[in-house]
LUMKE-638220 format. One record per residue (C-alpha): y, z, x; residue number from 1; residue in one letter. Coordinates in Angstrom, 2 decimals, padded with zeros to 5 digits. Each point is the difference from the previous one (the first is absolute). Example, Ala and Ser with C-alpha at 12.3 -4.5 7.8 and 13.67 -1.06 7.14 Angstrom:
# residues 2
R   north      up    east   n res
R -004.50  007.80  012.30   1   A
R  003.44 -000.66  001.37   2   S
This chain:
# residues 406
R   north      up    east   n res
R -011.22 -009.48 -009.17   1   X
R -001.50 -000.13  003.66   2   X
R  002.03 -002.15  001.02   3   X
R  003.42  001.50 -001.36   4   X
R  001.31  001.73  002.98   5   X
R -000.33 -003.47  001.72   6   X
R  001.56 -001.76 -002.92   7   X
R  002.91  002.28 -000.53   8   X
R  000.68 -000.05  004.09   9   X
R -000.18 -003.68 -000.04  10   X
R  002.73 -000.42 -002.78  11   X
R  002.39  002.23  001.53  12   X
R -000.53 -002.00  003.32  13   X
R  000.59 -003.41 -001.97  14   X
R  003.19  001.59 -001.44  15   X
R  001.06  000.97  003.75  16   X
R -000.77 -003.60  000.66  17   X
R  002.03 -001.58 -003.00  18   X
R  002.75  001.66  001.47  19   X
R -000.22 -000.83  003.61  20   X
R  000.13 -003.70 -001.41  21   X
R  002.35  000.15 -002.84  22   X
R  002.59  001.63  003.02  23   X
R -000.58 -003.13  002.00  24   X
R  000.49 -002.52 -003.24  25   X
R  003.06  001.77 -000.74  26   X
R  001.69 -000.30  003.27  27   X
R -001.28 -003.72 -000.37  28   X
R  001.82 -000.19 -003.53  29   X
R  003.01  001.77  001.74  30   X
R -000.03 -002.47  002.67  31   X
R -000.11 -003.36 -002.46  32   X
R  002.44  001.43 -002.08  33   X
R  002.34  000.81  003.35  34   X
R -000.55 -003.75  000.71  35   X
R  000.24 -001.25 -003.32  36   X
R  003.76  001.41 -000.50  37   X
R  000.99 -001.31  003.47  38   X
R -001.27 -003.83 -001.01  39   X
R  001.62  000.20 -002.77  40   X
R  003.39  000.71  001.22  41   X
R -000.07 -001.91  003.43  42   X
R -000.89 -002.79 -002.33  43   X
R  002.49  000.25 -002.17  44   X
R  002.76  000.26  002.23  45   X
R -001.46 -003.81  001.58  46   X
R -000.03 -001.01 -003.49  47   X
R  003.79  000.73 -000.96  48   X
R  001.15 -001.61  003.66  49   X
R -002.13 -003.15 -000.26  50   X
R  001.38 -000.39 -004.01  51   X
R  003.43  000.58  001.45  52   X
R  000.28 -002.15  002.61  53   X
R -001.66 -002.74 -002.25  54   X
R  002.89  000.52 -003.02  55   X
R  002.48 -000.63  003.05  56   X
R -001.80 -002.85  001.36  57   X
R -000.15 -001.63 -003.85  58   X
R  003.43  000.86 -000.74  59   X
R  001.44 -001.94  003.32  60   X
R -000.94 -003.45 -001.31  61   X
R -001.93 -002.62  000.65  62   X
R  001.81 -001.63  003.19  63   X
R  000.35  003.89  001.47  64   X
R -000.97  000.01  003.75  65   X
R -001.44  003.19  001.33  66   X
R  002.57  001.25  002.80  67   X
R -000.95  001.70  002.67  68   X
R  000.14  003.73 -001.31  69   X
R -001.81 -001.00 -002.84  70   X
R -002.91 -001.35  001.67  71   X
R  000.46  003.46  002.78  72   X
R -000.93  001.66 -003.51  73   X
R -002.62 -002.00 -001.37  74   X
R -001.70  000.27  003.21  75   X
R  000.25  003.66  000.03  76   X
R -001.30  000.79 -003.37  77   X
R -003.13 -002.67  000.64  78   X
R -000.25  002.43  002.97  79   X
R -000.15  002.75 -001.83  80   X
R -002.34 -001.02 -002.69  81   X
R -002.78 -000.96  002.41  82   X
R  000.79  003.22  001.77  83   X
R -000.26  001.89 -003.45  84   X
R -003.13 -001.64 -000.82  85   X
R -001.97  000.95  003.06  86   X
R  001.22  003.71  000.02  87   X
R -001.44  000.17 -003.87  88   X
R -003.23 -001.77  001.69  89   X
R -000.27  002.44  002.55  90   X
R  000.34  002.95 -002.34  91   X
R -002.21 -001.40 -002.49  92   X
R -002.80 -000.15  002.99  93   X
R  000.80  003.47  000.86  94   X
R -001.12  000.96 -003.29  95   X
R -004.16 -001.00  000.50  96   X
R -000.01  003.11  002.20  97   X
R  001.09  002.28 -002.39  98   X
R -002.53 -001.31 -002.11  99   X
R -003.18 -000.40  002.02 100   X
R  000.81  003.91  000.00 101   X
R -000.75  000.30 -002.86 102   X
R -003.21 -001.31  000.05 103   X
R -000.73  001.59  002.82 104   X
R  000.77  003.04 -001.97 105   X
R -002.43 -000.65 -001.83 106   X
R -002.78 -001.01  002.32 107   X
R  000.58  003.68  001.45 108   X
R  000.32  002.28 -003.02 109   X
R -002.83 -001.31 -002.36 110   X
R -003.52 -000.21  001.36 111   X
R -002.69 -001.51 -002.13 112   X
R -003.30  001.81  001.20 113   X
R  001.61  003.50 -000.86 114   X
R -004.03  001.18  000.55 115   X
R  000.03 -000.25  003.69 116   X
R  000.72  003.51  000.19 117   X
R -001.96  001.09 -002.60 118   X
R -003.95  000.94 -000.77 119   X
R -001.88 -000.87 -003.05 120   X
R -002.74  002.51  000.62 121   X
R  002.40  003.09  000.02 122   X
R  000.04  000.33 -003.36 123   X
R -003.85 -001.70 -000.93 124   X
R -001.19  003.80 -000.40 125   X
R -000.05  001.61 -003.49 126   X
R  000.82  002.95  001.33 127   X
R  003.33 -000.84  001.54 128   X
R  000.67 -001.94 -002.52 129   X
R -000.09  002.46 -002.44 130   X
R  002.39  002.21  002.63 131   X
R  002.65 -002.46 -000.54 132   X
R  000.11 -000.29 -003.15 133   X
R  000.37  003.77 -000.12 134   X
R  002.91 -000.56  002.87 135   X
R  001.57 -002.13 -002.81 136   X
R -000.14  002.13 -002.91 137   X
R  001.20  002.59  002.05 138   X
R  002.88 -001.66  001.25 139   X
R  001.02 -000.98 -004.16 140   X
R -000.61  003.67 -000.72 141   X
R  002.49  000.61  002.92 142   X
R  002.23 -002.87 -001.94 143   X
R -000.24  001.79 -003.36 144   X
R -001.55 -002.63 -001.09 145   X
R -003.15  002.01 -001.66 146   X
R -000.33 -003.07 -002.85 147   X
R -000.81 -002.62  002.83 148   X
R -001.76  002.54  002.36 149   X
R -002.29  001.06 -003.44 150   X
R -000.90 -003.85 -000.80 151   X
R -001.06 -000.71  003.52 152   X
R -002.15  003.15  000.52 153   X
R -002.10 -000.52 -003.25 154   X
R -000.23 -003.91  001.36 155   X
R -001.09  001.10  002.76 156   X
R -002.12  002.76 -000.79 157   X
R  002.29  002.78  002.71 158   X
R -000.15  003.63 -001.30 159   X
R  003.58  001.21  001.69 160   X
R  000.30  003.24  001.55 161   X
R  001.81  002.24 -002.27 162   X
R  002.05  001.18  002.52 163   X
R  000.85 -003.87  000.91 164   X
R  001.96 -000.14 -003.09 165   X
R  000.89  003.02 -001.39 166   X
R  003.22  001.10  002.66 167   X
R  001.35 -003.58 -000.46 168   X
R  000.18  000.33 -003.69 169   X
R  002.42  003.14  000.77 170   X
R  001.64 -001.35  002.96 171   X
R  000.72 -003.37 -001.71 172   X
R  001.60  001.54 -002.98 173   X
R  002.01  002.22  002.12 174   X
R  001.31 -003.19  002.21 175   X
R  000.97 -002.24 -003.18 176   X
R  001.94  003.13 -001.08 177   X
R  002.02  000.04  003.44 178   X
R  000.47 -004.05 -000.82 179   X
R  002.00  001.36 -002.96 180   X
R  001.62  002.82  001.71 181   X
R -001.61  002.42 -001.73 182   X
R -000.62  003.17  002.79 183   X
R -002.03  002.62 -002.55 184   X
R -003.53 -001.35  000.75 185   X
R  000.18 -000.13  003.44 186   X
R  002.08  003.20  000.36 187   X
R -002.97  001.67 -002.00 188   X
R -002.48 -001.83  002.43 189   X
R  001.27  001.26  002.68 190   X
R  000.44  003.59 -001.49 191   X
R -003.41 -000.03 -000.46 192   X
R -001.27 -000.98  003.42 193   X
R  002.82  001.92  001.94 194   X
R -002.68  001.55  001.97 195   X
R -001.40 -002.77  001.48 196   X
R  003.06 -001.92  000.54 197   X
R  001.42  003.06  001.78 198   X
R -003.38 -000.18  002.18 199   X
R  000.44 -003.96  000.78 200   X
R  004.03  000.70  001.00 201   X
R  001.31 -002.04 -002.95 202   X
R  003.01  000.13 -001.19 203   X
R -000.39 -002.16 -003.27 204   X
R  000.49  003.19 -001.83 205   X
R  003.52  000.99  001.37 206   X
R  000.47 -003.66 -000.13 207   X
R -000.37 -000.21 -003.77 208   X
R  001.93  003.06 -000.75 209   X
R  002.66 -001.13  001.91 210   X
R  000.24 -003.06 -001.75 211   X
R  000.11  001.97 -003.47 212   X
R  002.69  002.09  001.28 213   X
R  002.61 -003.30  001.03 214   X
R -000.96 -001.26 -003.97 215   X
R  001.15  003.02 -001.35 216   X
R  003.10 -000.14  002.13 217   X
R  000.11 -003.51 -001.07 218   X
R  000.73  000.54 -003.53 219   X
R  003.75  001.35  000.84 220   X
R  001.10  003.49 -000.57 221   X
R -001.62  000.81 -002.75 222   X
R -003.30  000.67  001.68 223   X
R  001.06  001.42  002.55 224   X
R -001.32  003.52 -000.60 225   X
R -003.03 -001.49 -001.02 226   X
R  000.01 -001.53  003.66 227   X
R  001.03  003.53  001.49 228   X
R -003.16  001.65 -002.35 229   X
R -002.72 -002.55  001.33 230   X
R  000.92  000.60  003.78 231   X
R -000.22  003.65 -000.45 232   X
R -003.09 -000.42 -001.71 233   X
R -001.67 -002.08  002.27 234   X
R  001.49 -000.60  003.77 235   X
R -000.63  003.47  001.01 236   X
R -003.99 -001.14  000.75 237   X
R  001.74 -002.73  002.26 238   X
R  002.80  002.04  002.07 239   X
R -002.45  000.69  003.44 240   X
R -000.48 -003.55  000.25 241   X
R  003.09 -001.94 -001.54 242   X
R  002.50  002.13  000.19 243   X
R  002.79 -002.47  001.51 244   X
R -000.74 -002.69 -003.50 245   X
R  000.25  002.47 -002.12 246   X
R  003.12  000.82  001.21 247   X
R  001.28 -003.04 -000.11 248   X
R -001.23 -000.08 -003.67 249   X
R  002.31  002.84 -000.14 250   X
R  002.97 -001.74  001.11 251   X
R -000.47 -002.70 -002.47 252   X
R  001.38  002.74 -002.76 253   X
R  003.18  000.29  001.29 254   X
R  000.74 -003.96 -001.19 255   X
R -001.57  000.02 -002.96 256   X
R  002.93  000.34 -002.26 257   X
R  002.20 -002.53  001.86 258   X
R -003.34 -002.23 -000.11 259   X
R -002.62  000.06  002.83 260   X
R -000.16 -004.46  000.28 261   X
R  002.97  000.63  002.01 262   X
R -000.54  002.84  001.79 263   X
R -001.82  000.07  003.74 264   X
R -003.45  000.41 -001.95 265   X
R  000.13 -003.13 -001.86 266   X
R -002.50 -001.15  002.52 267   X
R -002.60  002.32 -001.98 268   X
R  000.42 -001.55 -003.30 269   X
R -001.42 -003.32  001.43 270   X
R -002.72 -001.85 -002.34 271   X
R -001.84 -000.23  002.98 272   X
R -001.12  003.69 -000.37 273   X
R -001.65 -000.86 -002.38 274   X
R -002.33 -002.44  002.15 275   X
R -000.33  002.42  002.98 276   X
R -001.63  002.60 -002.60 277   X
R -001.88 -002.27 -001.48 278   X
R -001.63 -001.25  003.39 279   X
R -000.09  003.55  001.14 280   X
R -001.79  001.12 -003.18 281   X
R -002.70 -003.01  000.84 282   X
R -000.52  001.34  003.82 283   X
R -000.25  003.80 -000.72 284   X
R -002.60 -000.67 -003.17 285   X
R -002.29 -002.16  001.35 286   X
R -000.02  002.78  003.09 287   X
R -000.82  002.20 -002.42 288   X
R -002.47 -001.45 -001.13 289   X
R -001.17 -001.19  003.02 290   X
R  000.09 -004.48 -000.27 291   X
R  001.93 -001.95  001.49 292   X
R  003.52 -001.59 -001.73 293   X
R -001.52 -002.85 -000.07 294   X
R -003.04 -000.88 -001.34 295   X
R -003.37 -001.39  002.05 296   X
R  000.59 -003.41 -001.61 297   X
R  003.52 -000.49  000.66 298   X
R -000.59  001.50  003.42 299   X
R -002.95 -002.60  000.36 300   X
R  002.45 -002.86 -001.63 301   X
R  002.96  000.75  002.89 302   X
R -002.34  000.54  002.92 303   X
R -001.95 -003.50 -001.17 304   X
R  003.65 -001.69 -000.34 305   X
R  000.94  001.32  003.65 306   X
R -003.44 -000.66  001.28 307   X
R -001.04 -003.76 -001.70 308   X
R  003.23 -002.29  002.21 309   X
R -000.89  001.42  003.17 310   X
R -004.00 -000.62 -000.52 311   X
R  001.01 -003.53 -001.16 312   X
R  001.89 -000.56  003.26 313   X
R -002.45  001.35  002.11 314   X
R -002.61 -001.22 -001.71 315   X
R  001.49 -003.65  000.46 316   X
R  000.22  000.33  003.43 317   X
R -003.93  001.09  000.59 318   X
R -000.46 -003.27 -002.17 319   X
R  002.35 -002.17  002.25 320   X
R -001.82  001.37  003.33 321   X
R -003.61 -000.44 -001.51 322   X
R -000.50  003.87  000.35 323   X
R -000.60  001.23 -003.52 324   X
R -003.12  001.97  001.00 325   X
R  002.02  002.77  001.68 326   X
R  001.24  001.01 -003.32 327   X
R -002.93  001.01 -002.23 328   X
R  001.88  001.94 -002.60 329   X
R -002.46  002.92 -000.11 330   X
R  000.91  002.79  002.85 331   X
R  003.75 -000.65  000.60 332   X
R  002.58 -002.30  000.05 333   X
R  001.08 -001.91  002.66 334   X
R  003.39  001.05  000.09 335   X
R  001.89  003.12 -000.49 336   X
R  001.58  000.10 -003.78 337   X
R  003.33  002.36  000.03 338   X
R -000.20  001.94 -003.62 339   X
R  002.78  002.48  001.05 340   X
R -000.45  003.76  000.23 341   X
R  000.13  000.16 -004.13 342   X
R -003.31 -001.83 -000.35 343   X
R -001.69  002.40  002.45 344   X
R -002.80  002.26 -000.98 345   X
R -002.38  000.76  002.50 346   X
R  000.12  000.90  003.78 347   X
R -000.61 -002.06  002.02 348   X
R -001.18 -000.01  003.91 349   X
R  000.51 -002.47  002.55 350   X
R -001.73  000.67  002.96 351   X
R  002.27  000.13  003.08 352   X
R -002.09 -001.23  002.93 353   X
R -001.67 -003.18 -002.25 354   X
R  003.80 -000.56 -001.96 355   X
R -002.60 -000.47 -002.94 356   X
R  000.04  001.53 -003.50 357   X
R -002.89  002.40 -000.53 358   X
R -002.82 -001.06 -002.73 359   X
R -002.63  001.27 -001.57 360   X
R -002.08 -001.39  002.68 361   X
R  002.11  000.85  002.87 362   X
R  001.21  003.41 -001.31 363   X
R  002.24  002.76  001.92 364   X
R -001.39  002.38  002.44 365   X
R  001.47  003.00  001.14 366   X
R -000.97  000.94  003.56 367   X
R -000.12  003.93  001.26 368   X
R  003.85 -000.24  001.62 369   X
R  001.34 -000.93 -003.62 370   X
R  000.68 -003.65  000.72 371   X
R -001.25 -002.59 -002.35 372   X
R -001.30 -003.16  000.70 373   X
R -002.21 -002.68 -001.70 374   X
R -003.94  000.28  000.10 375   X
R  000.01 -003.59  001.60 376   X
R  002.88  001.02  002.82 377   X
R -002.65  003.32  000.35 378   X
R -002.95 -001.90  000.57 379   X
R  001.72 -002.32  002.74 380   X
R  001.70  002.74  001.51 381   X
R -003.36  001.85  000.57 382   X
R -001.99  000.24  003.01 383   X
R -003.18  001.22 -000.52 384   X
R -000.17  003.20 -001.46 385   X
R  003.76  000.64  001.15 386   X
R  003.24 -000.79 -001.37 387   X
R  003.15  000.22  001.82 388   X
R  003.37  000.14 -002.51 389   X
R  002.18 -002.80 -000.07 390   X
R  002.63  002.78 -000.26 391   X
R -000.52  003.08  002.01 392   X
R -002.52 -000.03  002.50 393   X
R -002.32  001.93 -001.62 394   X
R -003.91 -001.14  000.17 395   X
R -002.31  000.80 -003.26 396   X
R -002.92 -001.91 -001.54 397   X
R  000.23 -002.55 -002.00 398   X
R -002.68  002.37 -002.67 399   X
R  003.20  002.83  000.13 400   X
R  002.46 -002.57 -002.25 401   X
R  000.17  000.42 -003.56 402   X
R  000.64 -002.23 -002.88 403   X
R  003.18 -000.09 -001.52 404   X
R  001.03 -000.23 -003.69 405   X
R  003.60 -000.77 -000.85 406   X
């Protein structure tokens, strides 16, 4: 199980690969069968003139001599055979480029030593390893998969927080519910937690009542006091801060008994609805409950598929230009891996004299003018006992700056 975050990374990479290379063999196959048809009729056409000028030749007799226009047209069609035959040549030798692609496809998507990037000894400590196993029985309890999370912890021998498991037992029901369109769990969800949603700015709960109301008005005429009954009952809660949907809500009466799928709020009655609360009911929970929508392995899984091709590539290079010591894989990496603002979680400082990301070993300081700098830009900035900010020009000693913690 160390090694499953690797594993799983790896396979989705191959997949990516398969891809890249089926795309190429497919424009290959697209290519021969292009060619293929094109043969096949250029040829033919040679066929049927070459059969019918022999049936006319045969048919002339024995002591026939070729006149003059007859031999102008043998000529020309012996012309354009050999001319036929080396255009089909030429495009057949076209067709080795398209595909040496595809082997160079290949050369470039799969990599054998997938372990260049990777450390053995990261996981060799019984401690971490029993952290990831608990990362992945967490992430099945997140799944709703408490069978397979169950079986691995007793394997395993990981007691599991009970608030690791508990919430996603709820939440997990509640979500397969919305699958089948059925609002009443998470409407009473929400109920419950109004307080805290209201605190965090959400709007799932609005969201989910609005979503009741358009069912009810759904069902035809019929239900549509029903309808009228649930928004007095519970929009009023929502007026100071959607005021304008609900009035649109409003407005969705007035069609109901000529049908609202073609009135101008047909746009509401989209099945996509459906997926937007859904998603929304993800976000604001796990808020709530303060994780992230995605769990630490899949988060691990993406950043390791984003990560692994570019530390292959550059990895190939320090290999090609006999320089692999720069890169030892313990403090940093050697280049800068783009994770987008979604996979960010901590603060981070880059000091702007140096242009270098602080550490734990070259931490933040904050001087007595407010300006921050690294402790390495501090200590090569200082003069003695004095200090003169990069910034304003105001001198202090170096002992004055404080550490920072982001």
């Amino acid at each position: 199980m160390t090694r499953m975050t690797f594993v799983v990374a790896k396979t989705k990479i191959n997949m990516e690969a398969c891809l890249a290379v089926e795309k190429e063999v497919d424009r290959v196959l697209s290519k021969f069968g292009g060619i293929n048809e094109h043969v096949r009729r250029v040829l033919s056409d040679l066929v049927n003139q070459i059969q019918s000028l022999k049936e006319e030749y045969q048919n002339a007799g024995e002591d026939h001599v070729l006149t003059n226009v007859q031999m102008d047209i043998l000529k020309q069609n012996m012309a354009k055979v050999k001319e036929t035959v080396c255009k089909l040549a030429t495009d057949h030798r076209d067709l080795h480029s398209t595909v040496s692609k595809v082997g160079k496809a290949i050369d470039r998507n799969f990599v054998s030593d997938f372990a260049a990037t990777s450390r053995e000894e990261v996981f060799s400590n019984p401690d971490k390893i029993n952290l990831i196993n608990k990362v992945i029985c967490q992430h099945y309890y997140r799944q709703g998969m408490h069978d397979v999370s169950e079986e691995l912890a007793n394997e395993c021998d990981v007691t599991p927080e009970h608030h690791e498991k508990e919430p996603f037992t709820e939440l997990n029901h509640i979500l397969d519910r919305l699958k089948n369109k059925d609002l009443e769990p998470a409407l009473a969800w929400a109920t419950v937690h109004h307080a805290e949603l209201e605190g965090q700015n959400s709007s799932l709960e609005f969201m989910l009542h609005r979503l009741k109301f358009i069912e009810l008005l759904r069902k035809g005429a019929t239900h549509q006091t029903d309808a009228i009954c649930y928004a007095r009952t519970h929009f009023s809660k929502f007026v100071h801060r959607h005021e304008k949907d609900i009035q649109t809500l409003m407005g969705m009466l007035l069609y109901v008994p000529n049908g609202i799928n073609s009135s101008p709020y047909s746009c509401l009655l989209d099945s996509e609805m459906w997926i937007e609360i859904y998603e929304l009911f993800i976000r604001d929970a796990c808020q709530l409950l303060g994780v992230c929508v995605n769990s630490p392995l899949t988060t691990c899984i993406n950043a390791g598929c984003t990560a692994i091709p570019a530390l292959l590539n550059i990895k190939q290079v320090m290999m090609q230009r006999q320089v692999t010591g720069i890169w030892n894989g313990k403090d940093e990496l050697p280049i800068e891996i783009d994770l987008d603002s979604e996979n960010r979680y901590h603060s981070m400082f880059a000091c702007p004299i140096l242009r270098q990301q602080s550490t734990q070993f070259n931490p933040p300081m904050r001087l007595i003018c407010g300006h921050v700098i690294s402790r390495d830009a501090l200590n090569k900035l200082c003069n003695g006992n004095k200090l003169k900010c990069p910034y304003c020009p105001m001198e202090q000693s170096p002992s004055d700056a404080r550490l920072i913690f982001f």
